[in-house]
ChimeraX commands (.cxc) that place a marker at each C-alpha (Angstrom):
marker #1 position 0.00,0.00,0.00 radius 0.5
marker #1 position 3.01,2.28,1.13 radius 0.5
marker #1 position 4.82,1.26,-2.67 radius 0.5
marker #1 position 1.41,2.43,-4.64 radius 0.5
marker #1 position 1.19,5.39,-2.52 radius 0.5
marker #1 position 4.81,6.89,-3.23 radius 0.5
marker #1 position 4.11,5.88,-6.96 radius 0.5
marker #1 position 1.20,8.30,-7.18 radius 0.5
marker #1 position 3.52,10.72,-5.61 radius 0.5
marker #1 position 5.95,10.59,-8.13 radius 0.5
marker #1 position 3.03,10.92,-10.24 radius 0.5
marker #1 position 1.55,13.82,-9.23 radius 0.5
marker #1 position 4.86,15.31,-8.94 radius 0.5
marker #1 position 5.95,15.23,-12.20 radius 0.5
marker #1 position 2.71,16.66,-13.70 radius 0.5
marker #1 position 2.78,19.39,-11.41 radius 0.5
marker #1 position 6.09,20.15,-12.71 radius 0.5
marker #1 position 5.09,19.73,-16.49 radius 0.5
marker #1 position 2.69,22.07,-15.79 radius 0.5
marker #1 position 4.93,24.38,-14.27 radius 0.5
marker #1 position 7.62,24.09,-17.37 radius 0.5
marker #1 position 4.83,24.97,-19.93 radius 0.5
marker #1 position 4.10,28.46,-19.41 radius 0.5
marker #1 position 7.51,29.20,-19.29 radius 0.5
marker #1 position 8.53,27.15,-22.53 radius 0.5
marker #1 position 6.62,26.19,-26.31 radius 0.5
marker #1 position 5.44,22.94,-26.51 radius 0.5
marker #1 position 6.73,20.68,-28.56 radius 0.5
marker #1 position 5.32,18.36,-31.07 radius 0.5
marker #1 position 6.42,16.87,-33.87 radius 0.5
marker #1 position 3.12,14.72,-34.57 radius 0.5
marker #1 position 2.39,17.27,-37.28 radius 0.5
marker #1 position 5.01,16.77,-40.16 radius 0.5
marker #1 position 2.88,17.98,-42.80 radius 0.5
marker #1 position 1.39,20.96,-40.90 radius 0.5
marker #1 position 2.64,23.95,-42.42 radius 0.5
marker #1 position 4.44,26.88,-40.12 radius 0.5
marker #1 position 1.95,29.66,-39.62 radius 0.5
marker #1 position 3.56,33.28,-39.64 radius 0.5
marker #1 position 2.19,36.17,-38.44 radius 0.5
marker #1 position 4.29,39.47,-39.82 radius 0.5
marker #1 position 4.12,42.95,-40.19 radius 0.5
marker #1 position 4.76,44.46,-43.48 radius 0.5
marker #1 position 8.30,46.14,-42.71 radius 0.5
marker #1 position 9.47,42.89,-43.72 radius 0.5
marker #1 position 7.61,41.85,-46.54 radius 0.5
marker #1 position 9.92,41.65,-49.48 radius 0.5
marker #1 position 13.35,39.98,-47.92 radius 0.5
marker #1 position 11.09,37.48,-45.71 radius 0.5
marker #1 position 9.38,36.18,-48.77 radius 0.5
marker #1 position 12.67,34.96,-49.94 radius 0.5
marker #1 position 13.67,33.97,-46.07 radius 0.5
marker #1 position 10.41,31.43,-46.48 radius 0.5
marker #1 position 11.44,30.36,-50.17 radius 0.5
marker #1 position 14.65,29.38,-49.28 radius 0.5
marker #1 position 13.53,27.97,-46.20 radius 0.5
marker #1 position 11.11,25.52,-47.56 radius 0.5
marker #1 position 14.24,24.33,-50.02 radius 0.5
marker #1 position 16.61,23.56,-47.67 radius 0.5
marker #1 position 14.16,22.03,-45.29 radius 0.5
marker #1 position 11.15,21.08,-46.63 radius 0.5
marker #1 position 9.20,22.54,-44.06 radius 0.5
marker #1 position 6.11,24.10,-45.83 radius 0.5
marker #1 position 5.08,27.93,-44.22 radius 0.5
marker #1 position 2.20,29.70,-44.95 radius 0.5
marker #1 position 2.71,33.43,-44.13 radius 0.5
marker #1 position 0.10,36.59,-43.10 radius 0.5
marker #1 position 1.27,39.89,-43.94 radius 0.5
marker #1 position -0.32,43.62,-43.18 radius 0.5
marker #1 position 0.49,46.10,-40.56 radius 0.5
marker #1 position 1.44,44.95,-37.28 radius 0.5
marker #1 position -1.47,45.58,-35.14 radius 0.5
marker #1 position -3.65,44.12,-37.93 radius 0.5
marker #1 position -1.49,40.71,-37.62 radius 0.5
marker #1 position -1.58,40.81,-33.99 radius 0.5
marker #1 position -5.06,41.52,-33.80 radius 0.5
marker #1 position -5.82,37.96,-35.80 radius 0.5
marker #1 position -3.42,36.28,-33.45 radius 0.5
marker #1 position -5.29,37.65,-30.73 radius 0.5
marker #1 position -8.82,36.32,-31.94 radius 0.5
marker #1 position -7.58,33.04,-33.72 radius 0.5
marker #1 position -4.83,32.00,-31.07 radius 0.5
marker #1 position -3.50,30.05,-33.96 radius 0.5
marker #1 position -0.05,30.59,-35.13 radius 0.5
marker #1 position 3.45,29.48,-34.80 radius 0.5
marker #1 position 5.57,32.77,-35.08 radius 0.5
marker #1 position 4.90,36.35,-35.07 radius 0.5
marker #1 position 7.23,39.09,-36.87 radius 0.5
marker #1 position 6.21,42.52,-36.24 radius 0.5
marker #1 position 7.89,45.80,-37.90 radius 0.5
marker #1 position 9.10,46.96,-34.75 radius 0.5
marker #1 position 9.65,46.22,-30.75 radius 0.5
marker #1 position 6.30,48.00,-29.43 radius 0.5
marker #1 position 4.39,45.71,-31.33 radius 0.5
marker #1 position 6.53,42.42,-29.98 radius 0.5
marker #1 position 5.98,43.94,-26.48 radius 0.5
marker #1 position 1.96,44.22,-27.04 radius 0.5
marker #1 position 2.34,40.41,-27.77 radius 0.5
marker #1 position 4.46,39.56,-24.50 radius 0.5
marker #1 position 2.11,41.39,-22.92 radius 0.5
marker #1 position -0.70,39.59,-23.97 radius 0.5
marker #1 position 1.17,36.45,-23.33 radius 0.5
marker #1 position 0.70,35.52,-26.78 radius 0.5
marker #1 position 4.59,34.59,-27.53 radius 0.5
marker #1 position 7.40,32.80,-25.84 radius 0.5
marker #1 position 9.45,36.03,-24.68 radius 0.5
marker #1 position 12.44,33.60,-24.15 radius 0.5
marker #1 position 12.35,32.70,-27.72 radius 0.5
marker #1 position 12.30,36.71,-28.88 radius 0.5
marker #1 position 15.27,37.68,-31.49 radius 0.5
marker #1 position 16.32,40.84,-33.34 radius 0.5
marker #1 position 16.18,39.91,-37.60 radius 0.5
marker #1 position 17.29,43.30,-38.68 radius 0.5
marker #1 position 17.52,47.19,-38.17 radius 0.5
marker #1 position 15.39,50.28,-39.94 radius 0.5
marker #1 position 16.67,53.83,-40.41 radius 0.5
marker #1 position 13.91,56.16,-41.54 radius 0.5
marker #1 position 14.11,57.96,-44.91 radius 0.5
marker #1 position 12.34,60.45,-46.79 radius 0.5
marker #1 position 11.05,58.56,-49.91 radius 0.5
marker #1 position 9.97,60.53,-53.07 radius 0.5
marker #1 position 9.40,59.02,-56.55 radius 0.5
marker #1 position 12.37,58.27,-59.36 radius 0.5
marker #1 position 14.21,61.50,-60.01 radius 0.5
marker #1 position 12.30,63.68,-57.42 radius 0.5
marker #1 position 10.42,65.63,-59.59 radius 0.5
marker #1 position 8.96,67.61,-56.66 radius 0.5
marker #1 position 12.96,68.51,-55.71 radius 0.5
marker #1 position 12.18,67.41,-52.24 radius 0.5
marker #1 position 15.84,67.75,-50.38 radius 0.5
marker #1 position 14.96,67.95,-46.53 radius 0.5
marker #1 position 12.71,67.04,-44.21 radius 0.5
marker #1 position 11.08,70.57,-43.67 radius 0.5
marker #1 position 11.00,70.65,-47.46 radius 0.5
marker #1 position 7.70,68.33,-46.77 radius 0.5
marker #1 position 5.86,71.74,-45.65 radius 0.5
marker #1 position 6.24,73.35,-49.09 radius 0.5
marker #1 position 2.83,74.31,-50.02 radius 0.5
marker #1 position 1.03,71.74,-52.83 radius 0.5
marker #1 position 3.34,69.40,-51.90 radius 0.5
marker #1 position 1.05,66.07,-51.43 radius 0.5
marker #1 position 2.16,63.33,-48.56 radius 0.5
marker #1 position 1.33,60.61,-46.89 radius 0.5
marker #1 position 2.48,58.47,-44.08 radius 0.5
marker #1 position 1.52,55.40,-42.63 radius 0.5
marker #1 position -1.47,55.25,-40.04 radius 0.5
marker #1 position 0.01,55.80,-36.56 radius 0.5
marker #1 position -2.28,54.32,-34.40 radius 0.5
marker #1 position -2.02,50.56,-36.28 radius 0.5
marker #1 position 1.52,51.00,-38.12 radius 0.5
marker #1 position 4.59,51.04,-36.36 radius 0.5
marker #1 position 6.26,53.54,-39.05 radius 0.5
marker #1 position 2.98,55.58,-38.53 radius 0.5
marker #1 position 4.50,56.61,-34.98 radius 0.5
marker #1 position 8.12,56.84,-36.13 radius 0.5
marker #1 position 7.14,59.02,-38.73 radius 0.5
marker #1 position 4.87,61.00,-35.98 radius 0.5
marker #1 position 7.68,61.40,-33.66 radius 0.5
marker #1 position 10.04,62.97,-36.30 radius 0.5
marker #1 position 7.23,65.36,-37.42 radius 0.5
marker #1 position 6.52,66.23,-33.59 radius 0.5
marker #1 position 10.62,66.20,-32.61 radius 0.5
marker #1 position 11.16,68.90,-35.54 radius 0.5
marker #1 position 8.73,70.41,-36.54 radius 0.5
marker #1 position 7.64,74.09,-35.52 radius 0.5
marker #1 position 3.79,74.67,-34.61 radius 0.5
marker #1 position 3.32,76.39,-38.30 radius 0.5
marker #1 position 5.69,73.99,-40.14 radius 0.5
marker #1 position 3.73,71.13,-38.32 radius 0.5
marker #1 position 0.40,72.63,-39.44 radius 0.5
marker #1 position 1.88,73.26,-43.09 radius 0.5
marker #1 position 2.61,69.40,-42.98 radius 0.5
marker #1 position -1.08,68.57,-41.80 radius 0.5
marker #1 position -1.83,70.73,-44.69 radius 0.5
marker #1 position -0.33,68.54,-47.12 radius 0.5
marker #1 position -0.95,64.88,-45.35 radius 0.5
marker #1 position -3.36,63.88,-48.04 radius 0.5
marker #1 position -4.01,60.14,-46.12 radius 0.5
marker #1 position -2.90,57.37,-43.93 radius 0.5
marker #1 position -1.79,54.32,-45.51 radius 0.5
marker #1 position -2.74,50.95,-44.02 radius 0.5
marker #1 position 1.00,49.15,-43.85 radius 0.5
marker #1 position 4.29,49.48,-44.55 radius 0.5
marker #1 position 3.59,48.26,-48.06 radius 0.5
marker #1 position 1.31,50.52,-49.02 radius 0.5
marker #1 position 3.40,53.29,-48.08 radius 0.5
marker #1 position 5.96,52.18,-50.43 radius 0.5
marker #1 position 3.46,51.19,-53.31 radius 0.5
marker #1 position 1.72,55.73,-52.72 radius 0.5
marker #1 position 5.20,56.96,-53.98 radius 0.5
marker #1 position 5.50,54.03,-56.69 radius 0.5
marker #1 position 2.05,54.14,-57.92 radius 0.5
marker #1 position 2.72,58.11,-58.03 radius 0.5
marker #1 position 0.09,58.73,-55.65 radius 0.5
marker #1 position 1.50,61.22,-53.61 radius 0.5
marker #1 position 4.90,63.02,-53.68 radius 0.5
marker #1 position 6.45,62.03,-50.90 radius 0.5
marker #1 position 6.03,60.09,-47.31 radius 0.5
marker #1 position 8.30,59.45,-44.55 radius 0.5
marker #1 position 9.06,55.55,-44.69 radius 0.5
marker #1 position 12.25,53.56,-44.35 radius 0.5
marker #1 position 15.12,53.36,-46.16 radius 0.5
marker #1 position 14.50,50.35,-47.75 radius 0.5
marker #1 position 11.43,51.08,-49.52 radius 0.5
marker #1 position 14.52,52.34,-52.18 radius 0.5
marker #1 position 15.82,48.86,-51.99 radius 0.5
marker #1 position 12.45,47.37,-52.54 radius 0.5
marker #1 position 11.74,49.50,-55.76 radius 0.5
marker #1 position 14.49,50.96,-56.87 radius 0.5
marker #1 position 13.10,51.78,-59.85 radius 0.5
marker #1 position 10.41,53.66,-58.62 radius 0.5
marker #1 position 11.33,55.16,-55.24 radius 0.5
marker #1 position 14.50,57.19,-54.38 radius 0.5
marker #1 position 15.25,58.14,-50.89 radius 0.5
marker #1 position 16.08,61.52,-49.75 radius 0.5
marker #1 position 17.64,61.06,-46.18 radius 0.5
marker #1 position 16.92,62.74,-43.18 radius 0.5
marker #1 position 20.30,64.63,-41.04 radius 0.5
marker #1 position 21.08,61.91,-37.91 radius 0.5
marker #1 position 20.35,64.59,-35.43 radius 0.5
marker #1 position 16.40,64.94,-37.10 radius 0.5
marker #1 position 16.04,60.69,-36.78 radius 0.5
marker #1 position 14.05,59.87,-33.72 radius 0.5
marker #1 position 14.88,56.56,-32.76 radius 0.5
marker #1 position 16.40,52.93,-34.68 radius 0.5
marker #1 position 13.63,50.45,-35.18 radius 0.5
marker #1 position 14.17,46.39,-35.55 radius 0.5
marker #1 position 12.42,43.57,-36.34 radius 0.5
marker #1 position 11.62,40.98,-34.05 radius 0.5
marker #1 position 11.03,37.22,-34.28 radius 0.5
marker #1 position 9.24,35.05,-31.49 radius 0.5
marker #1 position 7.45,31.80,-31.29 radius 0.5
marker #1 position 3.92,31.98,-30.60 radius 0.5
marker #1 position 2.22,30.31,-27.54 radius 0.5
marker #1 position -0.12,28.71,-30.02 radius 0.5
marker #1 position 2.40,27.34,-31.54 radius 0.5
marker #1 position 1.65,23.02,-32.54 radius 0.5
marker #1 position 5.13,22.42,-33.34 radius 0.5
marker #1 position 7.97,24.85,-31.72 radius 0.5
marker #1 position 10.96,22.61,-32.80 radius 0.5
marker #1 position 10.07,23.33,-36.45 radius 0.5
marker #1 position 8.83,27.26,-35.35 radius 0.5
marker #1 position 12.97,27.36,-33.67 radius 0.5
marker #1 position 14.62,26.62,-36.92 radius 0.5
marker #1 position 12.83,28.84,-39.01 radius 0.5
marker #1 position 13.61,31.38,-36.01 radius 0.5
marker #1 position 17.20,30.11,-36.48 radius 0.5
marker #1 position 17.03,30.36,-40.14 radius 0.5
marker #1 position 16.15,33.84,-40.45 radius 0.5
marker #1 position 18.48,34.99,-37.55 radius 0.5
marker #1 position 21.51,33.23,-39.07 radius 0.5
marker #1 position 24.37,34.13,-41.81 radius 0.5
marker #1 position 22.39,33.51,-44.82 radius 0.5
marker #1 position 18.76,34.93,-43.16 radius 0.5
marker #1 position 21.14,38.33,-42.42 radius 0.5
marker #1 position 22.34,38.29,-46.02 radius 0.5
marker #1 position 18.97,38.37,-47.61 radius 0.5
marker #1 position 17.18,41.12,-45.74 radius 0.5
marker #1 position 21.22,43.13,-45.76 radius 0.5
marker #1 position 20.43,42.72,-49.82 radius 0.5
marker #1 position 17.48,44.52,-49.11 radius 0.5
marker #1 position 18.96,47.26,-47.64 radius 0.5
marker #1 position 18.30,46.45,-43.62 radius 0.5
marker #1 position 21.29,46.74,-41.40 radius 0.5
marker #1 position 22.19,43.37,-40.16 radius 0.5
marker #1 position 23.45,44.42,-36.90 radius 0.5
marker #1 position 23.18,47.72,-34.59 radius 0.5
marker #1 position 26.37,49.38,-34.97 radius 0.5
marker #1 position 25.43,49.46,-38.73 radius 0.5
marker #1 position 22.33,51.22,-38.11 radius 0.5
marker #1 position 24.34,54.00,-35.51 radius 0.5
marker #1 position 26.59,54.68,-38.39 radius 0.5
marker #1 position 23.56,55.51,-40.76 radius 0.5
marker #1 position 21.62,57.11,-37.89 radius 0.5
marker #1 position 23.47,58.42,-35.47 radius 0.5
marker #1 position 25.05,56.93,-31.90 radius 0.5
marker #1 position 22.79,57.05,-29.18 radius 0.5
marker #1 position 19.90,56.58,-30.46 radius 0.5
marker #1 position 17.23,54.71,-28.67 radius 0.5
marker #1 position 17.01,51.54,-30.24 radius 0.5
marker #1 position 13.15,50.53,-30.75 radius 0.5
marker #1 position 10.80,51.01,-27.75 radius 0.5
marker #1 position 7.89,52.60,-27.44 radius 0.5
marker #1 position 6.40,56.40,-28.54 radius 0.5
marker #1 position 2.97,57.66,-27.75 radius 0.5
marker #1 position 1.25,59.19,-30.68 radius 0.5
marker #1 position -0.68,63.06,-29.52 radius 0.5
marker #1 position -4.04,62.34,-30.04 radius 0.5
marker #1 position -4.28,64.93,-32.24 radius 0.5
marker #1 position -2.83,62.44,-35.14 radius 0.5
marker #1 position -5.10,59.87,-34.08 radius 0.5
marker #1 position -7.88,62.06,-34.87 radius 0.5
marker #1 position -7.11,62.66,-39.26 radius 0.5
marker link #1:1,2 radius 0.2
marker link #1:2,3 radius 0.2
marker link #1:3,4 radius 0.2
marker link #1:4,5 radius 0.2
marker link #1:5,6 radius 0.2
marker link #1:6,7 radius 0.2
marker link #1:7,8 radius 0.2
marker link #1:8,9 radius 0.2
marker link #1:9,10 radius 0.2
marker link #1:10,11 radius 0.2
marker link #1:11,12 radius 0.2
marker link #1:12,13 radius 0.2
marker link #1:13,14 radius 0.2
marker link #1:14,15 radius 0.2
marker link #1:15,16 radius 0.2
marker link #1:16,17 radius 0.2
marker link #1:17,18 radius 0.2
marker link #1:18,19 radius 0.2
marker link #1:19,20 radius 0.2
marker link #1:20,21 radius 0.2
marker link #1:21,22 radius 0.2
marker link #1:22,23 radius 0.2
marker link #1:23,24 radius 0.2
marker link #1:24,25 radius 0.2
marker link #1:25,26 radius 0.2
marker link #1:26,27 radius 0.2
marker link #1:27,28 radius 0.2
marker link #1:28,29 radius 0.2
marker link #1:29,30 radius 0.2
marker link #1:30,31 radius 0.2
marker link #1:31,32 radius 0.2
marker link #1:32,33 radius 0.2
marker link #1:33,34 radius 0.2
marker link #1:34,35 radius 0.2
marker link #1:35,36 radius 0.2
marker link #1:36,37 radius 0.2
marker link #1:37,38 radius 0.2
marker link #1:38,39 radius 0.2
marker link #1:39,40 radius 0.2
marker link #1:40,41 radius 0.2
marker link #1:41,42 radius 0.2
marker link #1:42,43 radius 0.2
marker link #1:43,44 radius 0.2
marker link #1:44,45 radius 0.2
marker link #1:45,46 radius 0.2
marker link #1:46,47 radius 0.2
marker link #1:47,48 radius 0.2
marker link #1:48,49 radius 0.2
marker link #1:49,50 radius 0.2
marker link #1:50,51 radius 0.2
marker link #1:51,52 radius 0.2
marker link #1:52,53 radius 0.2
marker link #1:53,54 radius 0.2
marker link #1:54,55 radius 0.2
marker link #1:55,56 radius 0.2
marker link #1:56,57 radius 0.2
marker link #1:57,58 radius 0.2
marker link #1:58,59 radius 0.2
marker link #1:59,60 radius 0.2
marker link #1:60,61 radius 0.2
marker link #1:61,62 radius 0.2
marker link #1:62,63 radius 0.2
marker link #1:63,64 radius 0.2
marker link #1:64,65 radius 0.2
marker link #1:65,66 radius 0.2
marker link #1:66,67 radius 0.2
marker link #1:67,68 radius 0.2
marker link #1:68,69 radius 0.2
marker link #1:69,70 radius 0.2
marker link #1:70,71 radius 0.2
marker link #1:71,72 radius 0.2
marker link #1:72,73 radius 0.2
marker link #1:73,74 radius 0.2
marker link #1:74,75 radius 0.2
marker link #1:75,76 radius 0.2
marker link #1:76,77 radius 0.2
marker link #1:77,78 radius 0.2
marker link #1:78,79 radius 0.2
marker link #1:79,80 radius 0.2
marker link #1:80,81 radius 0.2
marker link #1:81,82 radius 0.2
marker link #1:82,83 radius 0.2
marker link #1:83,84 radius 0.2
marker link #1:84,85 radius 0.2
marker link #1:85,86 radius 0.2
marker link #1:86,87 radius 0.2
marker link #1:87,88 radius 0.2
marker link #1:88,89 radius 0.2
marker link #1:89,90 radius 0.2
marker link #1:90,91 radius 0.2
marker link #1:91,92 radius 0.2
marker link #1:92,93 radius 0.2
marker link #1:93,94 radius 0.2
marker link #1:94,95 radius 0.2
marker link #1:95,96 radius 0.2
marker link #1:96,97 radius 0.2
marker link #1:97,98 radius 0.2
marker link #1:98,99 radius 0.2
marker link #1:99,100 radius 0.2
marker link #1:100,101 radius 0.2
marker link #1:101,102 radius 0.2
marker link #1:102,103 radius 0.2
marker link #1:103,104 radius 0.2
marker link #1:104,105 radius 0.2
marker link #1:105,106 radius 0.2
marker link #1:106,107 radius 0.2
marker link #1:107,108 radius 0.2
marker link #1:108,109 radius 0.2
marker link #1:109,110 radius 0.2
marker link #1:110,111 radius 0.2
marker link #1:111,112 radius 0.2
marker link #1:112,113 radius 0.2
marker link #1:113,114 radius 0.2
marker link #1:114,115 radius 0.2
marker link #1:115,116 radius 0.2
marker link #1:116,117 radius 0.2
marker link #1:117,118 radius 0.2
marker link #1:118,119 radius 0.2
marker link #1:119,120 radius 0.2
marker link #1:120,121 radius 0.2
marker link #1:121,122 radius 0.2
marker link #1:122,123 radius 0.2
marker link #1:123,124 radius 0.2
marker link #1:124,125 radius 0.2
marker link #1:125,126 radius 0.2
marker link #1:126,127 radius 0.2
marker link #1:127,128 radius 0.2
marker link #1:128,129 radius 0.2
marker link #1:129,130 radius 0.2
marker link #1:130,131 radius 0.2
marker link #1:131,132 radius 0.2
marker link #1:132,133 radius 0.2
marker link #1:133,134 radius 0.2
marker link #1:134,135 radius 0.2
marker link #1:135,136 radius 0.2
marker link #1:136,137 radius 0.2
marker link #1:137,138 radius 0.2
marker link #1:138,139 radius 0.2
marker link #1:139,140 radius 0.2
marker link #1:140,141 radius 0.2
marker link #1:141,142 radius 0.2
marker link #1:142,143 radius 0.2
marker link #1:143,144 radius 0.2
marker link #1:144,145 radius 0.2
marker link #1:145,146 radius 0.2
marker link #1:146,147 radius 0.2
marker link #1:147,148 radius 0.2
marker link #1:148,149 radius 0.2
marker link #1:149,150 radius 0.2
marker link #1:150,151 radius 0.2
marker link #1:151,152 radius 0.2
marker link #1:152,153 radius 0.2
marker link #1:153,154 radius 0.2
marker link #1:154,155 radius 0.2
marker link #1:155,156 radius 0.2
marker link #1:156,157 radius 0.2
marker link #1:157,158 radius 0.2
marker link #1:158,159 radius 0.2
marker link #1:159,160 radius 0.2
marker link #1:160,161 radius 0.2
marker link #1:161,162 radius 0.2
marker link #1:162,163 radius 0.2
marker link #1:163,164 radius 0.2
marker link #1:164,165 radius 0.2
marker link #1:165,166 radius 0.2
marker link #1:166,167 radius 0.2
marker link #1:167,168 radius 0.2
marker link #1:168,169 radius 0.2
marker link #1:169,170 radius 0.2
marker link #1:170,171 radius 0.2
marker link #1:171,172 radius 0.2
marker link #1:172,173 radius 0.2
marker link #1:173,174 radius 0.2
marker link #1:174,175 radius 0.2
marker link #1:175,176 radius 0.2
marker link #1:176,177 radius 0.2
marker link #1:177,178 radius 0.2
marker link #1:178,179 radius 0.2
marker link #1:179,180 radius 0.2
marker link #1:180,181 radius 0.2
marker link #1:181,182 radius 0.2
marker link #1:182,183 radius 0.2
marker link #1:183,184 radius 0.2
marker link #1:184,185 radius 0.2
marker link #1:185,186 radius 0.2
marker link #1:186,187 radius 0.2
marker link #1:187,188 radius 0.2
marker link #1:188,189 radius 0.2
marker link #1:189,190 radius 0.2
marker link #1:190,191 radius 0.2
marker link #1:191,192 radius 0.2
marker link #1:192,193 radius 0.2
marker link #1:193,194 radius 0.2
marker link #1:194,195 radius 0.2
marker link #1:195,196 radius 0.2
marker link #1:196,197 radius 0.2
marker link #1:197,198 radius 0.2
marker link #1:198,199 radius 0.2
marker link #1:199,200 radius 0.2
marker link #1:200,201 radius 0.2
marker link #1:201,202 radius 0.2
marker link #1:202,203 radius 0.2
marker link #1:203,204 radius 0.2
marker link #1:204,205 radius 0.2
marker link #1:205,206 radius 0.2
marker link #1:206,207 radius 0.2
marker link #1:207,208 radius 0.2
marker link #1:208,209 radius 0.2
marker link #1:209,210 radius 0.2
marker link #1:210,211 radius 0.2
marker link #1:211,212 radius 0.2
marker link #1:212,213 radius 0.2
marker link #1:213,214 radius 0.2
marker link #1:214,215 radius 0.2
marker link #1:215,216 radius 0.2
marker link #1:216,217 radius 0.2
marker link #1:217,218 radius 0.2
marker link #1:218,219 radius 0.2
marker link #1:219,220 radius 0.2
marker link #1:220,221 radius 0.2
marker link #1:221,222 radius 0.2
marker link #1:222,223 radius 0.2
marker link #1:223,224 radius 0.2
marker link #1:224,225 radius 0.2
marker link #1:225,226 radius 0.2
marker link #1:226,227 radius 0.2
marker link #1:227,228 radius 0.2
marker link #1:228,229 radius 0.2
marker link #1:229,230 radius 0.2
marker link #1:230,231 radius 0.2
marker link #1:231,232 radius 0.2
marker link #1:232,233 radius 0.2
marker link #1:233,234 radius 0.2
marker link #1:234,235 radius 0.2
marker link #1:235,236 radius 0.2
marker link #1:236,237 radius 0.2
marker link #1:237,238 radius 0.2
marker link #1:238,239 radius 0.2
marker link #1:239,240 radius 0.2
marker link #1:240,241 radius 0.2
marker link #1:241,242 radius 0.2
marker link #1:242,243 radius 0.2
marker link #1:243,244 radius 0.2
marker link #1:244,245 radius 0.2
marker link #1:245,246 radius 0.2
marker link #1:246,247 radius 0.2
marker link #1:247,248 radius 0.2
marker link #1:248,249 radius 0.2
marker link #1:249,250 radius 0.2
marker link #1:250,251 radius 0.2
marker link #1:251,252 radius 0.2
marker link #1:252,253 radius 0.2
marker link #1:253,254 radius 0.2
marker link #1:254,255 radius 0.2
marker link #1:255,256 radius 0.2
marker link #1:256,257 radius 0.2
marker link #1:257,258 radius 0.2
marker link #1:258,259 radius 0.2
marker link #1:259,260 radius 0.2
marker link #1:260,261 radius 0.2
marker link #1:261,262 radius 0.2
marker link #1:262,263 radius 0.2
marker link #1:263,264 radius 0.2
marker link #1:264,265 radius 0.2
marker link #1:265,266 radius 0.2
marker link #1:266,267 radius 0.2
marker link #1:267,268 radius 0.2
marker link #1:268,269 radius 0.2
marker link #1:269,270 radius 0.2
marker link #1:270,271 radius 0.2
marker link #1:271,272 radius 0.2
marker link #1:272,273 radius 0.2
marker link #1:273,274 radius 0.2
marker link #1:274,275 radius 0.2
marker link #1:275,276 radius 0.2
marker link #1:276,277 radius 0.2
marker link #1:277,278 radius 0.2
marker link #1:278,279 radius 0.2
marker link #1:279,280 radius 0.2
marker link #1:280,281 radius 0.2
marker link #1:281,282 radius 0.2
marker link #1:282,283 radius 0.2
marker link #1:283,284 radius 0.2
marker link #1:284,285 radius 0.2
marker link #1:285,286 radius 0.2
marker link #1:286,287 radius 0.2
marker link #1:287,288 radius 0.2
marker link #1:288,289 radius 0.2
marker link #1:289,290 radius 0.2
marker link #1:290,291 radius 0.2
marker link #1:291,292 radius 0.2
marker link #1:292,293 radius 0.2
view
């Protein structure tokens, strides 16, 4: 009687302990083989992780279906599904929002890459936009990305709000002709030709060079140095899988694709573009005012 009791001891032990280990780690299971990865990412990231998942599925066979649109968007389906292996926003406030809501591993969090922000205009600047207060010229039409769901929304906000004057700030109102839904369609309102100018990232150059030419801000006007996070969702149905893509896009030839593109592979590249001492991602709160267009 003594021996059976101790046994259910153990027992009971053991799953206590299992329970204990899974809110601080992903699951794993690798019961699914032909499950595909399920990637939640903001659009900051769209061109170079397209090829990180094409190359990914080569070398490993592991098939990935991908979700792309402004960060909040993504992490808003996350939120309601709760279905998802790993989440990519286009910046750290959005990552933090998710570790806040417990919805990733915060253990498993790592930096993919670095954004500088740029002034983009279209191929050979017809407006002869050459600064940042340049963007209060009168006629001049702009648009940025919306700050209350798009990370570059609030980057952009913060620059306007860091340099701006009261008139040069209205001026700018004057001209902000919409908010656009993602990083994507920020790029695609100065290569469709439908406005003259918005303040994006650098790499929108890098992602149609054709079309878009940048027009760079001084390092003392830049605000702060975003990145793009990786983490593995807590909804995750197979984290061993979920950790190499993680270790796929955070490794030599992940780096390489998005550095092709134009991000900066580590952060004393991005200083050297932007400026040392920069904060380095975190968080900005938007004036209400913006919130309001």
């Amino acid at each position: 009687m003594k021996s059976i009791l101790r046994k259910i001891i153990v027992l009971l032990t053991i799953s206590a302990g299992a329970s204990s280990c899974k809110d601080n780690t992903p699951d794993r299971n690798d019961s699914l083989p032909e499950q595909p990865l399920i990637i939640y990412a903001g659009a900051a990231s769209k061109p170079p992780l397209e090829e990180v998942i094409e190359r990914f599925k080569l070398k490993t066979g592991i098939p990935v279906e991908v979700i792309i649109g402004s960060s909040g968007h993504v992490l808003s389906q996350l939120k309601i599904t709760r279905k998802g292996d790993i989440y990519i926003p286009g910046s750290s406030d959005y990552m933090e929002m998710a570790k806040r809501d417990t919805l990733v591993y915060a253990n498993t969090e790592k930096i993919v890459a670095y954004l500088v922000n740029s002034i983009n205009v279209q191929a050979g600047n017809p407006k002869a936009v050459k600064s940042l207060k340049d963007l209060c010229k009168p006629g001049l039409t702009i648009a940025i990305a919306h700050p209350e769901n798009v990370c570059l929304g609030a980057y952009a906000v913060e620059i306007i709000e860091k340099n701006f004057t009261a008139s040069e700030k209205q001026q700018f109102l004057t001209n902000l002709r919409n908010y656009t839904e993602s990083c994507e369609k920020t790029a695609s309102a100065i290569a469709l030709r439908a406005v003259d100018a918005v303040i994006g990232w650098s790499v929108f150059h890098h992602w149609n060079p054709q079309q878009i030419e940048n027009v760079y801000l001084k390092k003392e006007e830049i605000a702060r140095i975003g990145y793009i996070p990786v983490a593995i969702c807590r909804s995750s149905v197979d984290s061993t899988r979920a950790l190499k893509f993680i270790e796929f896009i955070t490794g030599t030839e992940g780096k390489n694709i998005f550095k092709k593109y134009g991000y900066f592979s580590d952060v004393h590249e991005a200083y050297t573009f932007a400026g040392d001492g920069k904060p380095i991602g975190g968080t900005y709160k938007v004036p209400d005012e913006w919130l309001k267009k």
